[in-house]
C-alpha positions as CSV (number, residue, x, y, z in Angstrom):
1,X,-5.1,7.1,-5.0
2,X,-7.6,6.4,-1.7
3,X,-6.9,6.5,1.9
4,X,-5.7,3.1,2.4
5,X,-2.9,3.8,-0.5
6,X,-1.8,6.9,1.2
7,X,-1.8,4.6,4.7
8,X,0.4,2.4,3.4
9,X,2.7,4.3,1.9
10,X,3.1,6.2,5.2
11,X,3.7,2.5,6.9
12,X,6.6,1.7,4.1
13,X,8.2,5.5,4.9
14,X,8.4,4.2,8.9
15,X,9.4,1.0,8.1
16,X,12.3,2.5,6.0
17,X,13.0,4.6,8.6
18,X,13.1,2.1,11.0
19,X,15.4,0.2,8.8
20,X,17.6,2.9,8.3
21,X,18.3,3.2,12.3
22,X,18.9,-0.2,12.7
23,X,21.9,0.2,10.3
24,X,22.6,3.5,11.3
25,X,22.5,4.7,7.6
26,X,20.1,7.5,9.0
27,X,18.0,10.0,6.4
28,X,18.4,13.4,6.3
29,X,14.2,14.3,6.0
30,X,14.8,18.0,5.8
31,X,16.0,16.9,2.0
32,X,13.2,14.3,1.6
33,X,10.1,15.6,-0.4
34,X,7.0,14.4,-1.7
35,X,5.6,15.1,-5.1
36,X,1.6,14.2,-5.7
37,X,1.8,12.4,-9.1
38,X,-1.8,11.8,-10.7
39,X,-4.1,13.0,-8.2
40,X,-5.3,15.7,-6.1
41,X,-5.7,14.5,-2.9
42,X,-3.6,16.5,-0.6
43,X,-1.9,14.3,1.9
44,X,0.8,15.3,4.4
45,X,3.6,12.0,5.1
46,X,6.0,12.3,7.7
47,X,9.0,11.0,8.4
48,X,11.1,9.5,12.1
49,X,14.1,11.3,12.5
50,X,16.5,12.1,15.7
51,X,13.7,15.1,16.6
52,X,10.8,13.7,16.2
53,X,8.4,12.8,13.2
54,X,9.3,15.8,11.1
55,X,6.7,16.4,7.8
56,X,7.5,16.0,4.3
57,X,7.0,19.0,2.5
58,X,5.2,18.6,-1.1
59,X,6.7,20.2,-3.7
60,X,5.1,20.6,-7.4
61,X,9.0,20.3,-9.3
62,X,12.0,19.0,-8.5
63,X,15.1,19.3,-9.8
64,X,17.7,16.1,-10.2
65,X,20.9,16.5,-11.6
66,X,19.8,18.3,-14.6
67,X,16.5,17.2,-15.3
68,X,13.6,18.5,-13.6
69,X,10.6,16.6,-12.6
70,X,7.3,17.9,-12.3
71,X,3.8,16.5,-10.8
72,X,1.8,16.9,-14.2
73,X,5.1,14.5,-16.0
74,X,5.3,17.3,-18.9
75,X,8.7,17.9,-20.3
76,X,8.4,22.1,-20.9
77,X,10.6,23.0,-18.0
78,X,13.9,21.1,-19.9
């Protein structure tokens, strides 16, 4: 992952954003995370809410109803 990756994915979260006030179907970014898959470069994303551009806080595993997802893909937390 480079610089411009992480610049464009930040462009697609405000563009969903934006999408998502149009058609007042609005997120809830306090439950928004990111999880750095493959790679160590530590970059912050943020997302447009009613406050404010609020950051998205990484987070190594996440759980999903019932299986659990981590950022190194292996399967020994099931």
């Amino acid at each position: 992952m480079t610089e411009s990756d992480s610049e464009s994915l930040q462009k697609d979260l405000d563009s969903l954003a934006n999408w998502s006030q149009k058609w007042m179907l609005k997120f809830n970014s306090s439950k928004c995370k990111v999880m750095h898959v493959g790679h160590k470069l530590n970059t912050m994303y943020f997302m447009n809410d009613k406050d404010g551009n609020m950051e998205l806080s990484a987070v190594q595993e996440e759980k999903d109803p019932g299986v659990f997802f981590t950022s190194d893909l292996k399967a020994s937390t099931q």
